[in-house]
C-alpha positions in Angstrom: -17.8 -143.0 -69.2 -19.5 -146.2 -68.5 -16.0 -147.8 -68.2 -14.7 -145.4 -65.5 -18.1 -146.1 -64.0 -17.2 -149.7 -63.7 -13.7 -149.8 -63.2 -13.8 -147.6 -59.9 -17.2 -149.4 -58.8 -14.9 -152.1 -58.6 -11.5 -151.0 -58.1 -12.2 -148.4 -55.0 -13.9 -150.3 -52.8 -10.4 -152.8 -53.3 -8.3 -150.3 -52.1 -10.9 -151.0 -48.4 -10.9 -154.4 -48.9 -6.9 -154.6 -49.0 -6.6 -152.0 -46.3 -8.9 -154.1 -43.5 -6.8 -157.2 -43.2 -3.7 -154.9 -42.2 -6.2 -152.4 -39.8 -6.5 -156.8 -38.1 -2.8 -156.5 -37.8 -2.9 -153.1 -36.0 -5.5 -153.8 -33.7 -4.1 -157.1 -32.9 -0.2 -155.9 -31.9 -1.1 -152.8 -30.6 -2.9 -154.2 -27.2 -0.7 -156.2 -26.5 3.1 -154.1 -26.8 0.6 -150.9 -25.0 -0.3 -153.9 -21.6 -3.9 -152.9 -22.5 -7.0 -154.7 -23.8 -8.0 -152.4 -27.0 -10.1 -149.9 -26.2 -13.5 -149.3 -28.0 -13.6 -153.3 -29.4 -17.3 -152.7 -30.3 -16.9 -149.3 -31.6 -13.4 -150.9 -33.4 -16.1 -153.4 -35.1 -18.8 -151.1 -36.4 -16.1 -148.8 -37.9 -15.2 -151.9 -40.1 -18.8 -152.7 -40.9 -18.9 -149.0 -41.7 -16.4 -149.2 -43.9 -17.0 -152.2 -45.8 -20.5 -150.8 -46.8 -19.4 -147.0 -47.6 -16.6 -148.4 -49.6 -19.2 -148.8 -52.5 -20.6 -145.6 -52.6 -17.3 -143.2 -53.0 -16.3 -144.7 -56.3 -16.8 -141.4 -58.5 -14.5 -139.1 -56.6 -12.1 -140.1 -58.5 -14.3 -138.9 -62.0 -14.5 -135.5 -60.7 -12.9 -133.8 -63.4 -15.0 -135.1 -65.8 -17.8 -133.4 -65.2 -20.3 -136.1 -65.6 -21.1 -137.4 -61.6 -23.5 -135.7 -58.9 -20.5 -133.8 -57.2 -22.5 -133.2 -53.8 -23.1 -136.5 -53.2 -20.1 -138.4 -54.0 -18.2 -135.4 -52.0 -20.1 -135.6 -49.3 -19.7 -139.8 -49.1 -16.1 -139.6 -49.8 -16.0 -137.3 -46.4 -18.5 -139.6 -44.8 -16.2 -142.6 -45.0 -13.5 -140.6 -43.6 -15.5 -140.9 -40.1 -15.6 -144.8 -39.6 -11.8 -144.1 -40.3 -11.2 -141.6 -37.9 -13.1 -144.1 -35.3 -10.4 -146.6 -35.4 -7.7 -144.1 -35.4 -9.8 -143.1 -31.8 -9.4 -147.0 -31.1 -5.9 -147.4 -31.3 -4.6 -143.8 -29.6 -6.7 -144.8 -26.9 -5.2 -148.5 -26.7 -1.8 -146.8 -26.2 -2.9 -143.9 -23.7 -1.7 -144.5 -20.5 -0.9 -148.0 -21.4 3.2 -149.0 -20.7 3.7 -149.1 -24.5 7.0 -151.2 -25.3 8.7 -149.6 -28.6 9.7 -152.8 -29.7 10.5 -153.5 -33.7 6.2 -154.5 -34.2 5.3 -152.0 -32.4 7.7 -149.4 -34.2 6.1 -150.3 -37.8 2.7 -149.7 -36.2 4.0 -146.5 -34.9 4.6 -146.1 -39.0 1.5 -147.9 -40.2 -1.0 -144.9 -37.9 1.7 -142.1 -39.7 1.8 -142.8 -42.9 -2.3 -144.0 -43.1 -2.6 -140.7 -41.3 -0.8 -138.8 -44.0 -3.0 -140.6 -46.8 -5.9 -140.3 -44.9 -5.7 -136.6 -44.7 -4.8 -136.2 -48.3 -7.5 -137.9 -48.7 -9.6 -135.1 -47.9 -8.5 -133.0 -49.8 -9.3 -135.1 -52.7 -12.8 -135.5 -51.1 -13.6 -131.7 -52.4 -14.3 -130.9 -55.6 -12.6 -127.7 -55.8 -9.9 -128.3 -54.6 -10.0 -132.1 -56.4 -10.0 -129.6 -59.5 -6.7 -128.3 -59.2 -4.5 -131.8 -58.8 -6.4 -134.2 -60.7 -4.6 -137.1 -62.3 -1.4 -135.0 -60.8 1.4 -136.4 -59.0 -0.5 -135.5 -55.8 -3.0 -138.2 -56.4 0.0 -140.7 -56.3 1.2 -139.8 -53.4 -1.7 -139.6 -51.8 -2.2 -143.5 -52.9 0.7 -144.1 -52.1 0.4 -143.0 -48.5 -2.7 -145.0 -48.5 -1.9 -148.7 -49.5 1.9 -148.1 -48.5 1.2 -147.0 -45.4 -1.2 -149.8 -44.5 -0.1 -153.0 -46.8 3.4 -153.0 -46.3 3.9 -151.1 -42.8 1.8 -153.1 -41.2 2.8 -156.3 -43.1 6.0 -155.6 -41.7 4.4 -155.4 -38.0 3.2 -158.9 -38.6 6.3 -160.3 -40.1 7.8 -159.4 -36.8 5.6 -160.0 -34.2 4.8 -163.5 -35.4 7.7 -164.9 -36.7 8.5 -166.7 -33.7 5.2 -168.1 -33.1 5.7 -169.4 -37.4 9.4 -170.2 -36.5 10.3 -170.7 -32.9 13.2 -167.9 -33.0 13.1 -164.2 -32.7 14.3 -161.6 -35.3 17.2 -159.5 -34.2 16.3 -156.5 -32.3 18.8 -154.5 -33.7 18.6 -155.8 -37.8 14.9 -155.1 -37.3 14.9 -151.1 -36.4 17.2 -150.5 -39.0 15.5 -152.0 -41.5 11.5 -149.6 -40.2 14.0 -146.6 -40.2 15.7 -147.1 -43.5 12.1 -147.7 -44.8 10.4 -145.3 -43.3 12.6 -142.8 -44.2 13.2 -143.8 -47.7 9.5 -144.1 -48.0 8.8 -140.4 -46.9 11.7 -139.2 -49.1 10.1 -140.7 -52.2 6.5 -139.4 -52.1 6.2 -136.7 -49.9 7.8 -134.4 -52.4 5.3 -135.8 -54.8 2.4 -133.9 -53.2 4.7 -130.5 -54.0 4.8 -131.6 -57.4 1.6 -132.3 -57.5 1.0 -129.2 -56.6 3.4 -127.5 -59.0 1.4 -128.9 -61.7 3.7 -132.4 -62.7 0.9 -134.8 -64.4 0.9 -138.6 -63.7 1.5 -141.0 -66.7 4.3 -138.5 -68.4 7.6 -140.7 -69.4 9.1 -137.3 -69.1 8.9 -133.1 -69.1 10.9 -130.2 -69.6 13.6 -128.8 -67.4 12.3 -125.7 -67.6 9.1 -126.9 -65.9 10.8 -127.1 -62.6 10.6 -130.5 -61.6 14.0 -132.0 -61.9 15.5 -131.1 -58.3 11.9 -132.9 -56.5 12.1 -135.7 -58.8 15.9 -136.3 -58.3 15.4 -136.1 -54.0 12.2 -138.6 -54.5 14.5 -141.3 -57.1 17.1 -140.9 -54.0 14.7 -141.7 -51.1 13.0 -144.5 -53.9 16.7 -146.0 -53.9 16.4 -146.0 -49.9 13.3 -147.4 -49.9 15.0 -150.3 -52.2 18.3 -150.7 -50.1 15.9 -151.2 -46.3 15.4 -154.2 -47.8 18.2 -155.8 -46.8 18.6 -155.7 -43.3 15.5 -158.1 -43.3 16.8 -160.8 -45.5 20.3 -160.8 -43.7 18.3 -160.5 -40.5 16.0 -163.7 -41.7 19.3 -165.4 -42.6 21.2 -164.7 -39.1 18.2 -165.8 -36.7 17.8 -169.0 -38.3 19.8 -170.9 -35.9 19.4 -168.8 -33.6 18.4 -170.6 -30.5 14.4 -171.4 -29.4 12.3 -168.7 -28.0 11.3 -172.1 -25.6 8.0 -169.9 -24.6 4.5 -170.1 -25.9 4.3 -166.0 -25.5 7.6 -164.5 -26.3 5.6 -161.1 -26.1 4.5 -161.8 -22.9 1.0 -160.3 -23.4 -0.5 -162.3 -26.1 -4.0 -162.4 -26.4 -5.5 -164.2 -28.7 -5.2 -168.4 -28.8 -2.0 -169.0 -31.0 -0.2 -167.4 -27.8 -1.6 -170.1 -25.7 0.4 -173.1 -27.5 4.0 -173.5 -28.6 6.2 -171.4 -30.4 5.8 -173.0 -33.5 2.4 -174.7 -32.8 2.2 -178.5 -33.0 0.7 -179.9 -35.8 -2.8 -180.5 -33.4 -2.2 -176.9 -32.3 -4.2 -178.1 -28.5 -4.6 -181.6 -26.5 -7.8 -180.6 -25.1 -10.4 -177.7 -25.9 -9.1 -174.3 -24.9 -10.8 -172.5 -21.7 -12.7 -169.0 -23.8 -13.9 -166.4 -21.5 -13.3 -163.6 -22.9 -11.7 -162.1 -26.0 -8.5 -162.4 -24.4 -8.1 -166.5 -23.8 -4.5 -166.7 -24.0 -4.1 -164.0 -21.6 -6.4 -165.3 -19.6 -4.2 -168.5 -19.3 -1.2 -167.1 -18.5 -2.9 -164.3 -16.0 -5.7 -165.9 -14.4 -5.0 -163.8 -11.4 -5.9 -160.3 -13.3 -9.7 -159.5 -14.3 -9.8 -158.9 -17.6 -13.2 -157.4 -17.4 -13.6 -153.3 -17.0 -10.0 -153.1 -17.9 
């Protein structure tokens, strides 16, 4: 018992750490393909203090079954931290409300990062109750649900990131085209491969099991989710031809391809010199490079 103790004392509050880079990546494409300054930026900040400091009391949800942790108050923490969450969920719908919200390829796997974190998320809550925590422990449930989680954060919104700043890394812009077929191959693939998993979860299919009888039901589930795995696999490779193709393609020959960049990277050349700036950058706001290129628009009470 002491080693589960240890093991999720450390290894749950990872799964925060790992998400709250890629929550950065959200918040920072969001504003500017919605033509809004984020909405709630001090609320947006406390929810990731929030986070951060919950992250270390939820560890023993996942020991519920073993009858040996306070189930109230792990429950009731596990729900708790669902609520900084739910904040920055609030954040970024309200960045894109009423905002003129340009579906380009970034803003399309940040479409897929709030789904599939949404998915996890809720999941999530589930697991967050004991009874029901009971039922589809160390299932195929929780792997989805895990799935959904780091999936839907890590490599969604590295993805976003990968797009939106390649040309300020490389001076050229990824193919429009290459790059929605590759988020809609994934996405789909992705939601092909572990949604069913919840159902077999459900159905009683334990993780860790090389294999089980057919009379156990789970052969037609596990046969669509190897098919939508092999999906997931083959999206793949419209990014690498796509990074192949656009690599003499010409210059984007503007510091803000975007055209709404806000923080300072969008305020230099796409790629940056070596000294990035010849003189100290004008800061007025959180929004400098904006500012630059809009000096005529008040950022303030917008």
């Amino acid at each position: 018992m002491l080693w589960q103790h240890l093991f999720w004392f450390f290894g749950h509050p990872e799964v925060y750490i790992l998400a709250l880079p890629f929550f950065g990546i959200a918040t920072e494409i969001l504003p500017v393909l919605s033509r809004k300054p984020i909405f709630g930026y001090k609320g947006l900040i406390a929810a990731t203090i929030a986070i951060s400091a919950l992250s270390v009391s939820v560890w023993a949800h996942h020991m519920f079954a073993s009858g040996q942790v306070l189930l109230p108050f792990f429950s009731f923490m596990t729900f708790l931290i669902g609520v900084p969450t739910g904040v920055k969920f609030f954040n970024w719908i309200g960045t894109m409300w009423r905002g003129s919200v340009s579906f380009d390829t970034p803003m399309l796997w940040v479409m897929g990062f709030l789904i599939t974190f949404l998915f996890g998320g809720l999941t999530g809550i589930i697991l967050a109750s004991p009874p029901l925590d009971f039922a589809v422990s160390a299932s195929y449930f929780v792997v989805a649900h895990f799935h959904y989680v780091l999936f839907g954060t890590v490599v969604f919104a590295m993805f976003a990131g990968f797009y939106f700043w390649w040309p300020k890394m490389t001076g050229r812009m990824l193919n429009e085209r290459l790059g929605k077929i590759h988020f809609w191959t994934l996405f789909f693939g992705f939601h092909m491969t572990f949604l069913i998993q919840h159902w077999l979860g459900i159905k009683g299919m334990p993780r860790r099991y090389a294999d089980y009888l057919a009379t156990d039901g789970f052969t037609t589930m596990n046969t669509i989710s190897t098919i939508g795995s092999a999906l997931l696999a083959l999206s793949m490779i419209p990014f690498f031809m796509n990074v192949w193709i656009t690599r003499k393609s010409p210059l984007v020959g503007v510091d803000d391809p975007w055209g709404y960049g806000a923080s300072l990277e969008w305020a230099t050349s796409c790629p940056p010199p070596r000294h990035n700036f010849t003189s100290m950058p004008r800061i007025r706001s959180e929004r400098p490079a904006f500012d630059l290129h809009y000096p005529h628009i008040k950022t303030e009470g917008h």
